[in-house]
C-alpha positions in Angstrom: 0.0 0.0 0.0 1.9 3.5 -0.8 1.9 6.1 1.4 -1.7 8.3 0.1 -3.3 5.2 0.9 -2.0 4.6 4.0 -2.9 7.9 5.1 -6.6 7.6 3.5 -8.8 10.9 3.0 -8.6 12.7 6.8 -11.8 14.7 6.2 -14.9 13.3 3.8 -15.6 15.6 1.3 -19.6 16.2 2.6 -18.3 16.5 6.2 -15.7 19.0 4.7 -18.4 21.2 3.6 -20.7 20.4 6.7 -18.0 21.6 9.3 -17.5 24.7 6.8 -19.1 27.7 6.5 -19.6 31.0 4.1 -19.2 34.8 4.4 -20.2 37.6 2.0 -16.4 39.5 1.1 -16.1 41.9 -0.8 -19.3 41.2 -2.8 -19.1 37.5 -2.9 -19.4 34.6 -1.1 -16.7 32.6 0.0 -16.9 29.2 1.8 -14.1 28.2 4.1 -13.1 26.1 6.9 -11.7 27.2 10.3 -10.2 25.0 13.0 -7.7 25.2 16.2 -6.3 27.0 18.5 -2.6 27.5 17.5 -0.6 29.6 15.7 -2.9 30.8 12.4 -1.6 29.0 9.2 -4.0 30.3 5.5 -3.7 27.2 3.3 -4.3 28.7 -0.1 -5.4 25.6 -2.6 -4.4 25.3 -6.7 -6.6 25.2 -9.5 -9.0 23.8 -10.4 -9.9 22.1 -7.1 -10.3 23.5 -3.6 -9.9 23.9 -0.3 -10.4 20.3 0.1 -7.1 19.3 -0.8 -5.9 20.1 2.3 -8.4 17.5 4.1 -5.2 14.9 3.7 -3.0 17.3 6.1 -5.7 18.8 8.5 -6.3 16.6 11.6 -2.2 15.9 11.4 -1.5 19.7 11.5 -4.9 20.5 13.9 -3.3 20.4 18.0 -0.6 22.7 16.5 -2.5 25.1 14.2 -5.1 26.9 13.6 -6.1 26.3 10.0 -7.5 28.4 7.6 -8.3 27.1 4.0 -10.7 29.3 2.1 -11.9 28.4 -1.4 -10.7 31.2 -3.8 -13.6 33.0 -5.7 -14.5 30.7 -8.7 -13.4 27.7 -6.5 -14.8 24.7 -4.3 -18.3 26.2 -2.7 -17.2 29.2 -3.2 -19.2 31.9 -5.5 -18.7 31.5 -9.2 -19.7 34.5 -10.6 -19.4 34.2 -14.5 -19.4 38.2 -15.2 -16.3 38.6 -12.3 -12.5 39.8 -13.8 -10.6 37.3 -11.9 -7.1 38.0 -11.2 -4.0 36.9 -8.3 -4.7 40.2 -7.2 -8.2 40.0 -6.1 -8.1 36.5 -5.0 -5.2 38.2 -2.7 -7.5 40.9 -1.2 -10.4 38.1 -0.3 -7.9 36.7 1.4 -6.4 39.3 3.1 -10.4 40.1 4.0 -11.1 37.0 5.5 -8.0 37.1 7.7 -9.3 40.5 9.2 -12.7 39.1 9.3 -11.2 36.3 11.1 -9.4 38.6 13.6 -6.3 36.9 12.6 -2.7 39.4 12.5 0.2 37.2 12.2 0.1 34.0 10.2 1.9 31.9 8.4 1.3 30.4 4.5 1.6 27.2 2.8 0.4 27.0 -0.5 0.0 24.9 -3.9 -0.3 25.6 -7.7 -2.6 28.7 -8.1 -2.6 29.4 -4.7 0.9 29.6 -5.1 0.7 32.6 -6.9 -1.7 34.4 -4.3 0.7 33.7 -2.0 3.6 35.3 -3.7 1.2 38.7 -4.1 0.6 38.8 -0.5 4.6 38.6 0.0 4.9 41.3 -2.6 2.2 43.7 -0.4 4.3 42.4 3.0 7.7 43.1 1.5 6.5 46.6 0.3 4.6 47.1 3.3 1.1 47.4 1.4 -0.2 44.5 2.9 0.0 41.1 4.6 1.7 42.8 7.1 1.5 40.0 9.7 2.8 37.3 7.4 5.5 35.4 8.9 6.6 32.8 6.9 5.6 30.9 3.2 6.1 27.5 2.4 5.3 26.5 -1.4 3.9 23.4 -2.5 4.7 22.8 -6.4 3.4 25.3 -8.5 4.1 28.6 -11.2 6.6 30.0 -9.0 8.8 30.6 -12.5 7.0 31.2 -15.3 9.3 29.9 -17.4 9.6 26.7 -15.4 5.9 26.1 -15.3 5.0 23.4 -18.1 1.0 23.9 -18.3 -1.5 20.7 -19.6 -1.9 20.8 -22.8 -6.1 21.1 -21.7 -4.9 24.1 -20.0 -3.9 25.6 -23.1 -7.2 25.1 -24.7 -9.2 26.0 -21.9 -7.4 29.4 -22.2 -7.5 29.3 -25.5 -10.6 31.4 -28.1 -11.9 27.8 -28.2 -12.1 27.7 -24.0 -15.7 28.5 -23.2 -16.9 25.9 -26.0 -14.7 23.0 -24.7 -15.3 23.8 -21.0 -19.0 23.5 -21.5 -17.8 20.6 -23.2 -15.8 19.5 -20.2 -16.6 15.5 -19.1 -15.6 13.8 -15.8 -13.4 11.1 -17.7 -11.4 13.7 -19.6 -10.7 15.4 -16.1 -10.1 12.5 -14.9 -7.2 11.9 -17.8 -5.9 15.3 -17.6 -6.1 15.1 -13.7 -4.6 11.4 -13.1 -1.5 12.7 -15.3 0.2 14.7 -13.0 0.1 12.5 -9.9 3.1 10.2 -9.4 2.8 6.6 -11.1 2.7 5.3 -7.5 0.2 7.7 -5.8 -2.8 8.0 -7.9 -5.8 9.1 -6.8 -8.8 6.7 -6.5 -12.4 6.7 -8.1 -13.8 8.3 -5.4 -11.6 10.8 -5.3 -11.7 12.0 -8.7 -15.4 12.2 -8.3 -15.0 14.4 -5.5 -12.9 16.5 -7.2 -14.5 16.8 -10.2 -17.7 17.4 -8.4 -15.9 20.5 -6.6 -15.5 21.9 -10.4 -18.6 21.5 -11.6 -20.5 22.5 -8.1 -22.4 26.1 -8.8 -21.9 25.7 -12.5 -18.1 25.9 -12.5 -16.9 24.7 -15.6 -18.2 28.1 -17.3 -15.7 29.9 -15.4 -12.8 27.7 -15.7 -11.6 29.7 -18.9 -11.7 33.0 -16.6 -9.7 31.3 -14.4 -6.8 30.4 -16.6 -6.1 34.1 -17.0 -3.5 33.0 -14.2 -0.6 31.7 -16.7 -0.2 35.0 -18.7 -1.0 37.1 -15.4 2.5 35.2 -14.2 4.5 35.9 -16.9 3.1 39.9 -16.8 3.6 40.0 -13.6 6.8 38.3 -13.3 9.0 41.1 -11.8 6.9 41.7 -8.9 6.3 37.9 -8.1 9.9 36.5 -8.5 11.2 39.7 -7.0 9.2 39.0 -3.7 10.9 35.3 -3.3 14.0 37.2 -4.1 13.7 40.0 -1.7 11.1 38.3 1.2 11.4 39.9 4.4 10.3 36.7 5.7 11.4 33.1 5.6 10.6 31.2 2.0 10.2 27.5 2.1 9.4 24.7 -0.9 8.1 21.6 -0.8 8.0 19.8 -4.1 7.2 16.3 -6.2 10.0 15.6 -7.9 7.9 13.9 -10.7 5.0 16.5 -11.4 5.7 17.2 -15.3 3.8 20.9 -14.3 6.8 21.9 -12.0 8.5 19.1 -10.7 12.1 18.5 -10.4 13.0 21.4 -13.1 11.3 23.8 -11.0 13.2 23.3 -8.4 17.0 23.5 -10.5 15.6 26.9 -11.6 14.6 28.2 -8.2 17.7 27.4 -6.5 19.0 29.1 -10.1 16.7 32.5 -9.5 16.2 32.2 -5.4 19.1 30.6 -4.4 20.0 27.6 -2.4 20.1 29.0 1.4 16.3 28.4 2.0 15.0 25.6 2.9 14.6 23.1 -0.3 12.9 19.5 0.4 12.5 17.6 -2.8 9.8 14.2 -2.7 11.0 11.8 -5.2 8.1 9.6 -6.6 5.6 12.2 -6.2 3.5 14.1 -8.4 1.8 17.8 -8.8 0.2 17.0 -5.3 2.2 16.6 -2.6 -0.5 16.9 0.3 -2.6 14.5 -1.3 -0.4 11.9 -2.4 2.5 12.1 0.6 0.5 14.0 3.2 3.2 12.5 5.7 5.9 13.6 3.8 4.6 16.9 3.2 3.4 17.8 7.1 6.9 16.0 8.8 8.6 19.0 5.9 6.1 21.6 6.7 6.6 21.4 10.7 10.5 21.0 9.9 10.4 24.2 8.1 8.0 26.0 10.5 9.8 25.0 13.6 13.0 27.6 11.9 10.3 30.6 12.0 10.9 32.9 14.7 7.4 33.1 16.8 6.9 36.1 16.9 5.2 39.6 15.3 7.4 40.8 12.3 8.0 44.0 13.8 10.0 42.0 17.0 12.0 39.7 14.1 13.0 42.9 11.4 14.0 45.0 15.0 
């Protein structure tokens, strides 16, 4: 049995949403869950699933943490609005919203995939001191951290493409699943029942309609490159990453190029055998790496750390 299965699905996708719940920001509504008592962590999800994903790491990170995972706007449960102009940027305010909302001030960050991306604006806004100002440390699960090291799907491409609203409406659970399965590890594929889930997460609220919209991500990274690469480059804070060797998306030639761009001081832990999803398919692996990386961030508010 490999390691995903051993660790099985912590938290059902209908008790996920059960133990959830939803607030109005900024105009729209946003499911997410909330849990513990520790030190505030936001777990910002990838496209084109959800907060879910994180269901394989929660109860294992739960007496330490208090966990935050929202679904972004156009995610999950959350509102899909099809009229919306959806950019990093704006998922980075909701979050920044829900934090205050929340009453949270510091907190700390691990993301994946799209979410990676948010994560790298709210560093930006710390490091400038526009926002995020109580961030105290990121840790990256794989993801578009380098545009030109992120290898996109070729469905991704079309989805973006002038063909995109056609072919999502298009859009069947078995060529998900295809496109989906592909960038897991050979060894830690995810079942039946979890493709369902996810692909139910998708299509939930009518979501394949937006999925084009979505996309607007890739040449958002690219534009945006500057400001994005620049904030790993200059964080005020400490930068971790967590990646699966074998994720043809950003995998193991990722990683050469960010200790290229970044630099190899920061803390680097590469999975070999595993795919695009890390917490789902070695959620041991990826929480023993997490808490080794969190345990090197100084406790306290930013202003105490920077003094």
């Amino acid at each position: 049995m490999d390691k995903k299965q051993a660790a099985g699905i912590r938290v059902p996708l209908a008790d996920w949403r059960k133990a959830g719940r939803t607030e109005t920001l900024l105009d729209h509504d946003l499911f997410f869950r909330e849990q513990g008592d520790g030190d505030p962590v936001l777990l910002i999800h990838g496209f084109p699933t959800a907060s879910w994903d994180w269901s394989w790491i929660w109860n294992e990170l739960l007496d330490d943490f208090r966990l935050i995972a929202p679904d972004l706007l156009g995610f999950g449960f959350s509102a899909k609005p099809f009229g919306h102009v959806y950019s990093i940027a704006d998922q980075a305010d909701r979050c920044e919203e829900l934090l205050a909302e929340l009453g949270v001030v510091n907190f700390h960050v691990l993301a994946h995939d799209y979410g990676d991306s948010v994560a790298q604006e709210l560093l930006a806004r710390r490091n400038e001191g526009t926002g995020a100002w109580g961030m105290l440390s990121v840790c990256f699960l794989n993801g578009g951290l380098l545009p030109e090291a992120h290898r996109p799907r070729l469905i991704q491409k079309l989805l973006h493409s002038p063909i995109g609203p056609v072919l999502a409406r298009t859009l069947s659970r078995d060529r998900f699943a295809r496109s989906f399965t592909a960038v897991f590890g050979p060894d830690t594929q995810p079942s039946d029942e979890e493709i369902d889930a996810f692909w139910s997460l998708v299509q939930h609220n009518d979501g394949r309609r937006v999925v084009p919209k979505l996309l607007g991500y890739m040449p958002e990274r690219r534009k945006k490159r500057a400001r994005w690469v620049g904030a790993l480059q200059d964080s005020k804070v400490p930068v971790g990453l967590i990646n699966g060797s074998l994720d043809p998306v950003s995998g193991r030639h990722l990683v050469e190029r960010y200790r290229a761009e970044i630099g190899n001081g920061g803390f680097i832990e590469e999975l070999a055998g595993i795919g695009h999803y890390p917490q789902v398919e070695a959620p041991e692996a990826v929480v023993r790496a997490w808490r080794a990386f969190a345990a090197t961030v100084p406790n306290r508010p930013l202003a105490e750390i920077e003094a």
